[in-house]
PDB file of N, CA, C and O in Angstrom:
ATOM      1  N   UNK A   1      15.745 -11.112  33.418  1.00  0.00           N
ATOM      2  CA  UNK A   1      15.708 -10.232  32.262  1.00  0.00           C
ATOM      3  C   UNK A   1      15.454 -11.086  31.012  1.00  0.00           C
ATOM      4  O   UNK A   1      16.187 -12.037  30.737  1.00  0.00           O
ATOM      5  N   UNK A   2      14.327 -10.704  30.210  1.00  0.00           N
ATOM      6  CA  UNK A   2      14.004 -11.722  28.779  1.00  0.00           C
ATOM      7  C   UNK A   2      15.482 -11.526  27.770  1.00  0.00           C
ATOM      8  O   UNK A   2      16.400 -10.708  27.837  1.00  0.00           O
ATOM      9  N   UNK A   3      15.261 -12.481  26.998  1.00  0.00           N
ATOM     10  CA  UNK A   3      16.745 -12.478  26.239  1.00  0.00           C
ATOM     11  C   UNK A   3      16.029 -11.588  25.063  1.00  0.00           C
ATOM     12  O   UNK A   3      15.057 -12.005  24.434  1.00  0.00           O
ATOM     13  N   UNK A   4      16.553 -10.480  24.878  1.00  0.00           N
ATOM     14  CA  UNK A   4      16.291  -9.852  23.339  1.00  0.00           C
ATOM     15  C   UNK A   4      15.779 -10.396  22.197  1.00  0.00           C
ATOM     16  O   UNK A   4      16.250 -11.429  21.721  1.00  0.00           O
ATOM     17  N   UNK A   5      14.898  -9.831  21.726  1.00  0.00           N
ATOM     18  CA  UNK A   5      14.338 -10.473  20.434  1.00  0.00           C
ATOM     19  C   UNK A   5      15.390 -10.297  19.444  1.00  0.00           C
ATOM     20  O   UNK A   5      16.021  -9.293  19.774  1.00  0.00           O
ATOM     21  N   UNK A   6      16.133 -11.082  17.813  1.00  0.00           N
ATOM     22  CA  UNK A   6      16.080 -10.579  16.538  1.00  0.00           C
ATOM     23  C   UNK A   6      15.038 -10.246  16.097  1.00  0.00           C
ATOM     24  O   UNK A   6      13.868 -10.372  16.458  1.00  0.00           O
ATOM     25  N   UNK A   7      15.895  -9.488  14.686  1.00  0.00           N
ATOM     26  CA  UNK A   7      14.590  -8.783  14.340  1.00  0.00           C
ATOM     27  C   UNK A   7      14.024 -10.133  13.142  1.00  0.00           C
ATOM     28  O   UNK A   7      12.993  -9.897  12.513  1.00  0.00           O
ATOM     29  N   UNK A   8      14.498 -11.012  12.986  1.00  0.00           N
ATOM     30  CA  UNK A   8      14.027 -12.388  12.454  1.00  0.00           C
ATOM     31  C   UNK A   8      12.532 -12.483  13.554  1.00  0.00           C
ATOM     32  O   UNK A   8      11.391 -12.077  13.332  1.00  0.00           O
ATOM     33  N   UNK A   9      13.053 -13.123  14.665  1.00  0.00           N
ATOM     34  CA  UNK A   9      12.082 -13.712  15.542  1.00  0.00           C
ATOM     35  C   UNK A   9      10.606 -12.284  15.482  1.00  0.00           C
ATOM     36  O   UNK A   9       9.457 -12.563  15.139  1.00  0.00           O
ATOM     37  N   UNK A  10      11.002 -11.029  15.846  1.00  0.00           N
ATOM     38  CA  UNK A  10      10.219  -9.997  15.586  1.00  0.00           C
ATOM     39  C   UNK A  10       9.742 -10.096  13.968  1.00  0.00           C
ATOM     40  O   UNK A  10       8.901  -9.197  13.976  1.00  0.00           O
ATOM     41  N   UNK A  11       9.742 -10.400  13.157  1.00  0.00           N
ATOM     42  CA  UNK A  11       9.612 -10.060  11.240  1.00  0.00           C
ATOM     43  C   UNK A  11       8.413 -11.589  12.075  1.00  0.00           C
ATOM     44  O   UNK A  11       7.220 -11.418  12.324  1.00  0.00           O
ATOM     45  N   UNK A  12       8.793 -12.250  12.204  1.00  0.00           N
ATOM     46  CA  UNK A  12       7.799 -13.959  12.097  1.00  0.00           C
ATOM     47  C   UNK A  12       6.529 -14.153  13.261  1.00  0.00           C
ATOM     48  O   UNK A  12       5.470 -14.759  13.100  1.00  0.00           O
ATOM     49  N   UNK A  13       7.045 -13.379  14.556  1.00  0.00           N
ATOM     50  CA  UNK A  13       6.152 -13.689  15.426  1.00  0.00           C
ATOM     51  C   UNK A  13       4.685 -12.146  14.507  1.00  0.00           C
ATOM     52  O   UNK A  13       3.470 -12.339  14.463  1.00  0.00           O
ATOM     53  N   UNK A  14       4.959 -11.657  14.300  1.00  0.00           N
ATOM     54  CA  UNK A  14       4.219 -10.295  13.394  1.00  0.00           C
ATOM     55  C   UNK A  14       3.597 -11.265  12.031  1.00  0.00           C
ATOM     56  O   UNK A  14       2.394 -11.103  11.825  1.00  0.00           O
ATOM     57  N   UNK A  15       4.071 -11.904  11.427  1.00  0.00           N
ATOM     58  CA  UNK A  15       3.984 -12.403  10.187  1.00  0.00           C
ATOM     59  C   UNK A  15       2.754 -13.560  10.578  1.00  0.00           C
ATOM     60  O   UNK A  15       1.652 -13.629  10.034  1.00  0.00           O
ATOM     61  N   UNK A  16       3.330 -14.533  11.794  1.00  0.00           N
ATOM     62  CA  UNK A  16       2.563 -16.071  12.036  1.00  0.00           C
ATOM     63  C   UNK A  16       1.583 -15.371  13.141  1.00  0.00           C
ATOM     64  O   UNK A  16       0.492 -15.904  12.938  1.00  0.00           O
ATOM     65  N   UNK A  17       1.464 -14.591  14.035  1.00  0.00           N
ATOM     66  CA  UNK A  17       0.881 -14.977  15.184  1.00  0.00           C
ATOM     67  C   UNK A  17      -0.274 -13.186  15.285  1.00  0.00           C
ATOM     68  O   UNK A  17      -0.685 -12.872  16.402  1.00  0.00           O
ATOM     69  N   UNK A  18      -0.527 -12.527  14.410  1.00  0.00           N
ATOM     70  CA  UNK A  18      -0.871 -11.406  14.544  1.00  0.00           C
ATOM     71  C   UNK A  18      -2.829 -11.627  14.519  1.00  0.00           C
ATOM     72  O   UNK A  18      -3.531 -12.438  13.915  1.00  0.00           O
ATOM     73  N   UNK A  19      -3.134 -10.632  15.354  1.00  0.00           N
ATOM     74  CA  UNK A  19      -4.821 -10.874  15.644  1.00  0.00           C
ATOM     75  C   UNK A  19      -5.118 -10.757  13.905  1.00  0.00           C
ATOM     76  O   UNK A  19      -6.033 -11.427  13.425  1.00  0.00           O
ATOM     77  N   UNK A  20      -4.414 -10.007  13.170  1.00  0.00           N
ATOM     78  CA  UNK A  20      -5.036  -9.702  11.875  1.00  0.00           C
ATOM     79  C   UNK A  20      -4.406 -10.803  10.660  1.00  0.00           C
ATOM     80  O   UNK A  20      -4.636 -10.617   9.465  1.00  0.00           O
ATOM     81  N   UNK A  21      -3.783 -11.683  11.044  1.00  0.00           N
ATOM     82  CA  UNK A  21      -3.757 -13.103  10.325  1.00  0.00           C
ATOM     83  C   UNK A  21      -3.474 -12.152   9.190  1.00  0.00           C
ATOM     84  O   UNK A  21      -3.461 -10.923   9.261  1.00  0.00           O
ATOM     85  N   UNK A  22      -3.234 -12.956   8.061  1.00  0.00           N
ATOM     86  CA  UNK A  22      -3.234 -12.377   6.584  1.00  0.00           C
ATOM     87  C   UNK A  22      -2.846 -11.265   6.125  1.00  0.00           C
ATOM     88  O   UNK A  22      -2.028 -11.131   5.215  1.00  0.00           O
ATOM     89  N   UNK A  23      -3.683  -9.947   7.018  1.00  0.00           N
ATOM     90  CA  UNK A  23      -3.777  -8.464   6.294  1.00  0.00           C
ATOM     91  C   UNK A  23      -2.540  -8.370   7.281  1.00  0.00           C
ATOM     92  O   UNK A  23      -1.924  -7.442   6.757  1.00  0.00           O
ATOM     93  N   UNK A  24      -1.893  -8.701   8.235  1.00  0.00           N
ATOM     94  CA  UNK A  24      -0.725  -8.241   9.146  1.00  0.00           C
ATOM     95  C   UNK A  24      -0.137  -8.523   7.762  1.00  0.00           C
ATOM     96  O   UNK A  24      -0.342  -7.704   6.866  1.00  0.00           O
ATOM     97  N   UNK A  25       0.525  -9.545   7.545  1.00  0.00           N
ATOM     98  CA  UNK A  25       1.559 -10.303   6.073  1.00  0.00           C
ATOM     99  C   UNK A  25       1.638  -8.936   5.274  1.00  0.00           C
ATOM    100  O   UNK A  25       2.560  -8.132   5.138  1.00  0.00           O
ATOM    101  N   UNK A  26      -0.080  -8.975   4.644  1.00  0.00           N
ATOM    102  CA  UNK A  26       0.452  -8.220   3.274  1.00  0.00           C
ATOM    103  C   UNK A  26       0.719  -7.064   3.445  1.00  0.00           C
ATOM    104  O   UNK A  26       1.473  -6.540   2.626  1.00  0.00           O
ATOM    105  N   UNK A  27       0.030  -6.011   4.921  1.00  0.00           N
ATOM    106  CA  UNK A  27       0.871  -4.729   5.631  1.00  0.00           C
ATOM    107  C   UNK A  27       2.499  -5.115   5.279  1.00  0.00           C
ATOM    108  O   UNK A  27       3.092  -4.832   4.238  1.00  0.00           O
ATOM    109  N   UNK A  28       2.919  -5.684   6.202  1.00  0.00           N
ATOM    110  CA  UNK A  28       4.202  -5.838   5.966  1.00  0.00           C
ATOM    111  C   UNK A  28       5.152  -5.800   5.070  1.00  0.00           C
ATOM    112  O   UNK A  28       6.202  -5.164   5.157  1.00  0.00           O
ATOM    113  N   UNK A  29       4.709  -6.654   3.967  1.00  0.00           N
ATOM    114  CA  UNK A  29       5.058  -7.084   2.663  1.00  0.00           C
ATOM    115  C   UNK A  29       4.584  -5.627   1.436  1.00  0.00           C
ATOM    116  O   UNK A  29       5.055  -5.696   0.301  1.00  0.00           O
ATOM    117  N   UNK A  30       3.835  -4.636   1.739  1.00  0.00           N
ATOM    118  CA  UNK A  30       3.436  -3.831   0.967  1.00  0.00           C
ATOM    119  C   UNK A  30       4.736  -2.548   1.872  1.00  0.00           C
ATOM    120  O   UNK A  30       5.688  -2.043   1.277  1.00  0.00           O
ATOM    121  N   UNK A  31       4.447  -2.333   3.123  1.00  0.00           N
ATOM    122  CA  UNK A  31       5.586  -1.309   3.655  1.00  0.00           C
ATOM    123  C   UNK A  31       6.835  -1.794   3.538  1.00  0.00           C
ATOM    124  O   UNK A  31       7.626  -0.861   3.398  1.00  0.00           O
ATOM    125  N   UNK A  32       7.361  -2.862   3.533  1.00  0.00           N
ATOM    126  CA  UNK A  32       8.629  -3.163   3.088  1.00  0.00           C
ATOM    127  C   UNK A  32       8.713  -2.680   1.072  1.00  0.00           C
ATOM    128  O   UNK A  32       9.545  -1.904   0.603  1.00  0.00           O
ATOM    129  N   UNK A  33       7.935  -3.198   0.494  1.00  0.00           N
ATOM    130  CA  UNK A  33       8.227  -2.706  -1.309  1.00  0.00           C
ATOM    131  C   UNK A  33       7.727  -0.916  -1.276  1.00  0.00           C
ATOM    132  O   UNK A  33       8.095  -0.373  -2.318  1.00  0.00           O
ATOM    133  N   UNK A  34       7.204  -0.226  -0.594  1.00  0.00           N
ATOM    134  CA  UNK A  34       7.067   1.208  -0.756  1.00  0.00           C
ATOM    135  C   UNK A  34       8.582   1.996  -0.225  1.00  0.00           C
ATOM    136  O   UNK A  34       9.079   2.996  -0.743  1.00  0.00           O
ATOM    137  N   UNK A  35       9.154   1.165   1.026  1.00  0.00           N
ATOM    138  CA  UNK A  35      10.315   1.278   1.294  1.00  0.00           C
ATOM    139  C   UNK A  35      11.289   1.392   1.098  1.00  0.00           C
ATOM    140  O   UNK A  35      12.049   2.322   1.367  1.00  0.00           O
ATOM    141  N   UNK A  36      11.506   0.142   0.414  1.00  0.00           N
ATOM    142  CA  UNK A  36      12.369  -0.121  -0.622  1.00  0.00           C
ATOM    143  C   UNK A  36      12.649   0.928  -2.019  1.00  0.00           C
ATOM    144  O   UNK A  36      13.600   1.620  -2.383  1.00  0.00           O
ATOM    145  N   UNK A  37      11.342   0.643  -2.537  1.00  0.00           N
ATOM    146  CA  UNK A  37      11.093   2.199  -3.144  1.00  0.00           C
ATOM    147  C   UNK A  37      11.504   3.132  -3.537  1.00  0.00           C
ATOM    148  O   UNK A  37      11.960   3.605  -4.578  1.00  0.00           O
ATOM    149  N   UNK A  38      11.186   3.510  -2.051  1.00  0.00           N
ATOM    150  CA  UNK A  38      11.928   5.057  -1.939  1.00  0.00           C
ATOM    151  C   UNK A  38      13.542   4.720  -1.659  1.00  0.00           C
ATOM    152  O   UNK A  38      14.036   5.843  -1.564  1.00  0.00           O
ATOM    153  N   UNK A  39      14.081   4.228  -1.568  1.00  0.00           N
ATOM    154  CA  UNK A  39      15.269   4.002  -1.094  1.00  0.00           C
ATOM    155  C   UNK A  39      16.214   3.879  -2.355  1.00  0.00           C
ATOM    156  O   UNK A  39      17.317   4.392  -2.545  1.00  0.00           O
ATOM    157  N   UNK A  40      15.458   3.051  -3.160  1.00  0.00           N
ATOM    158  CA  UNK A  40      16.318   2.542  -4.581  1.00  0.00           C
ATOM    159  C   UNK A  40      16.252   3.555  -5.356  1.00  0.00           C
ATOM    160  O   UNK A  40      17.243   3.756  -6.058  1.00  0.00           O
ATOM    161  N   UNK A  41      15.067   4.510  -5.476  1.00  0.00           N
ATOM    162  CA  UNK A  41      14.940   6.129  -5.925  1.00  0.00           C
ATOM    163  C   UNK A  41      15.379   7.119  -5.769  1.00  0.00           C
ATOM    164  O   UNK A  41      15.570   8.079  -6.516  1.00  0.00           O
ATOM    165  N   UNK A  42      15.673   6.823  -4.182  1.00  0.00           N
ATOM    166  CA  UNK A  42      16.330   8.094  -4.009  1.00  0.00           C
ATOM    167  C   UNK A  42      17.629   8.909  -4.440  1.00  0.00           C
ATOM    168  O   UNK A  42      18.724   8.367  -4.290  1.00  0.00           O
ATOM    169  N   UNK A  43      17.545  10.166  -4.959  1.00  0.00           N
ATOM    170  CA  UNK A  43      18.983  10.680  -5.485  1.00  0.00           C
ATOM    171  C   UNK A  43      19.816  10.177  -4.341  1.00  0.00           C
ATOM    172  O   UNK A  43      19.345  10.137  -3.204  1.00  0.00           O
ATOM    173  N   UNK A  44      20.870   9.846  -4.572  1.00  0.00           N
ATOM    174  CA  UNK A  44      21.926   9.533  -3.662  1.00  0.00           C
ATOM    175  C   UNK A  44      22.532  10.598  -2.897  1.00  0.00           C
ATOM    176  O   UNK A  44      22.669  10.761  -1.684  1.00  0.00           O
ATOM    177  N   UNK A  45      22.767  11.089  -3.618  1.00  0.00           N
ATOM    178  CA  UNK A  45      23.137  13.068  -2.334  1.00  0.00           C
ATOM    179  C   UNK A  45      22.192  12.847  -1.039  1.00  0.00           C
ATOM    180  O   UNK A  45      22.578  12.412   0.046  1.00  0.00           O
ATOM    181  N   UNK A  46      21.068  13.178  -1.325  1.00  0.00           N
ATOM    182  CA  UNK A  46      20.114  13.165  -0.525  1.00  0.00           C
ATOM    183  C   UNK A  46      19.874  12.049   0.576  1.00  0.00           C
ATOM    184  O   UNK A  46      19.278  11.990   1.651  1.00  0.00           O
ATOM    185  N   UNK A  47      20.763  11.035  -0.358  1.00  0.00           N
ATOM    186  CA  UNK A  47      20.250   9.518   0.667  1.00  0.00           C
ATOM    187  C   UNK A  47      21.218   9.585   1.695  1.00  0.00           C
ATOM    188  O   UNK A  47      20.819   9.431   2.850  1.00  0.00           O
ATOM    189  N   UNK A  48      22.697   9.835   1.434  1.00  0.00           N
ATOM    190  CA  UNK A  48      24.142  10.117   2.285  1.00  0.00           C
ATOM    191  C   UNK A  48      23.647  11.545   3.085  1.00  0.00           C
ATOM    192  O   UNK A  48      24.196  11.658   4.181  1.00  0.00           O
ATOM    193  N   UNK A  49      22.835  12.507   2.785  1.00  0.00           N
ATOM    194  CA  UNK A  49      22.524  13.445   3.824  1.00  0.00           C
ATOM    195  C   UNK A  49      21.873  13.133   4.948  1.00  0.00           C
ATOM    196  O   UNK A  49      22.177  13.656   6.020  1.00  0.00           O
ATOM    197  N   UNK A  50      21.037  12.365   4.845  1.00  0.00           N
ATOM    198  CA  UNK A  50      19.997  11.891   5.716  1.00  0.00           C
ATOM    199  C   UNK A  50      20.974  10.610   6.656  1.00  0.00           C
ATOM    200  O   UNK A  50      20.968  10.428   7.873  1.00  0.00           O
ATOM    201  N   UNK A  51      21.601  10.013   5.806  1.00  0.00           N
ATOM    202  CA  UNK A  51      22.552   9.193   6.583  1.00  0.00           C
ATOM    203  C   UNK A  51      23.451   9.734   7.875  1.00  0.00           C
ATOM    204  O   UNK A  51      23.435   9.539   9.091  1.00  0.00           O
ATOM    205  N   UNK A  52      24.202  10.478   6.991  1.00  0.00           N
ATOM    206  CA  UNK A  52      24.946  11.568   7.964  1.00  0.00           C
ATOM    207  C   UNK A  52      26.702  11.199   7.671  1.00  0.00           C
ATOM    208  O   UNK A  52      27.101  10.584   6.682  1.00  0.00           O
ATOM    209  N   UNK A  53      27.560  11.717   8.743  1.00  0.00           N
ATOM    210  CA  UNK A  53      28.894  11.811   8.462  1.00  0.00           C
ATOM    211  C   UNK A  53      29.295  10.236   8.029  1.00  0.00           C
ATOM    212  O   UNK A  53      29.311   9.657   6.943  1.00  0.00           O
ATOM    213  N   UNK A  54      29.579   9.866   9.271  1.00  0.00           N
ATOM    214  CA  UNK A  54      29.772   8.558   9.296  1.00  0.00           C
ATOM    215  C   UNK A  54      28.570   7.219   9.788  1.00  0.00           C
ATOM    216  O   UNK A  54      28.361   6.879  10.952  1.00  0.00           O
ATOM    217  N   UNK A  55      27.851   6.582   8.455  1.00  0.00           N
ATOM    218  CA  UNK A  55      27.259   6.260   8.520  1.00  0.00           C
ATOM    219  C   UNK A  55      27.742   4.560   9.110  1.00  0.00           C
ATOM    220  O   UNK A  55      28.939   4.296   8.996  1.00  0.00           O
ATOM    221  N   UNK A  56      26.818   3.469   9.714  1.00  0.00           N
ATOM    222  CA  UNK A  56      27.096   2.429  10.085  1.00  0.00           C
ATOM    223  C   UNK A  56      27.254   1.700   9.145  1.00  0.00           C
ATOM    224  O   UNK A  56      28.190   0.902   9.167  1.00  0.00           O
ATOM    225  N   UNK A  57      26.094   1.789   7.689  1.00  0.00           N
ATOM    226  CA  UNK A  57      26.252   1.362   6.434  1.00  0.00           C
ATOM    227  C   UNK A  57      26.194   2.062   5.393  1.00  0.00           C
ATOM    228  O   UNK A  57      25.596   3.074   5.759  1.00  0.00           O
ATOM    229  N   UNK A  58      26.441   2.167   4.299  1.00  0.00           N
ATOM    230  CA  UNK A  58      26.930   3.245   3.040  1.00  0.00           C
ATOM    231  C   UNK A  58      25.343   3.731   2.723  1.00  0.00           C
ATOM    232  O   UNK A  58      24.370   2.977   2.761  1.00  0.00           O
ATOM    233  N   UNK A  59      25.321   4.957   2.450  1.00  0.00           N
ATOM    234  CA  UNK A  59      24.496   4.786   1.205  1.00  0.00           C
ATOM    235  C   UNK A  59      24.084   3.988  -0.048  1.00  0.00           C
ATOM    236  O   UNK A  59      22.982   3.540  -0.364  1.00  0.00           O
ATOM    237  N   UNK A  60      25.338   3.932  -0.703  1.00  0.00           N
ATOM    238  CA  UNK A  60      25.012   2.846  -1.369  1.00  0.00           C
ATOM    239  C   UNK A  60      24.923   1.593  -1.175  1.00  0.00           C
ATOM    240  O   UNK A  60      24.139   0.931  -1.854  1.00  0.00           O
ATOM    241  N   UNK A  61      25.480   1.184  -0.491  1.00  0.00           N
ATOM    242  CA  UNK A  61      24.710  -0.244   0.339  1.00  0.00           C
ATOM    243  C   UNK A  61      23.680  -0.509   0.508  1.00  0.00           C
ATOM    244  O   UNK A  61      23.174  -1.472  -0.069  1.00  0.00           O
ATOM    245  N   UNK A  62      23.127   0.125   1.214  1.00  0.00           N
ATOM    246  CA  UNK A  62      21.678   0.661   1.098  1.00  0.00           C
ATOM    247  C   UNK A  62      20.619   0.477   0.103  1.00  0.00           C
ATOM    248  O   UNK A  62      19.716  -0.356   0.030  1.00  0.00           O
ATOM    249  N   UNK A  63      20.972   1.519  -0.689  1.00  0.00           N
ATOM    250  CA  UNK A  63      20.435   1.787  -2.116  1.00  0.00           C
ATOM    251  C   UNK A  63      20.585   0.142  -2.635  1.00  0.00           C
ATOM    252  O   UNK A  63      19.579  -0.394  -3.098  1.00  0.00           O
ATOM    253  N   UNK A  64      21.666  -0.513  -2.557  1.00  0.00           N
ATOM    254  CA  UNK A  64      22.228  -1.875  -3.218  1.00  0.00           C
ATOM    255  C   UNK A  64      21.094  -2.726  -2.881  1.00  0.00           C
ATOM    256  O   UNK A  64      20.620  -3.435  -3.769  1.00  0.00           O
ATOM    257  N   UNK A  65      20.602  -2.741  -1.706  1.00  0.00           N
ATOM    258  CA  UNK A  65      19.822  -3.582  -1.157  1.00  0.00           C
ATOM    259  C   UNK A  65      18.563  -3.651  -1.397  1.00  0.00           C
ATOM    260  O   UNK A  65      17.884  -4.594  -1.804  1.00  0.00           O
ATOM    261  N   UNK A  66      18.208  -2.281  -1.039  1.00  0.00           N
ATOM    262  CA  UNK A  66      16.685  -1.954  -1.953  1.00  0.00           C
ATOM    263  C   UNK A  66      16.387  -2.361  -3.684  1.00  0.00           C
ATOM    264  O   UNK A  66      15.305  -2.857  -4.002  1.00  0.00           O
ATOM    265  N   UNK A  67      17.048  -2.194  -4.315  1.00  0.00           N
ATOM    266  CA  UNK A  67      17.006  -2.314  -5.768  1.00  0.00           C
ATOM    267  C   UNK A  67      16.953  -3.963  -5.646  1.00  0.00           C
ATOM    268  O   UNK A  67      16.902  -4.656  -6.662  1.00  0.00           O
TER     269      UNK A  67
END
């Protein structure tokens, strides 16, 4: 059985080793800041709805991170 990827080793082997060299990076690097984005924007009601009861990490944590 292969040993599980992180999502480090997954973020780098995508980043260094992709057929699309370069435009893989700035994909990445552009869907991570639209992401973010929306996340740091979002009304907070809305962000804890989508989360749900008991979330693994806060909403605002979240939100904390994005901004």
């Amino acid at each position: 059985m292969p040993k599980p990827t992180t999502n480090l080793e997954c973020l780098t082997e995508i980043m260094t080793f992709s057929r699309y060299g370069a435009l893989a990076q700035a994909f990445v690097m552009d869907a991570l800041s639209k992401h973010a984005e929306r996340i740091a924007t979002a009304p907070l009601d809305k962000l804890q709805e989508q989360f749900g009861v008991h979330p693994l990490i806060s909403a605002e944590a979240w939100q904390d991170v994005a901004r």
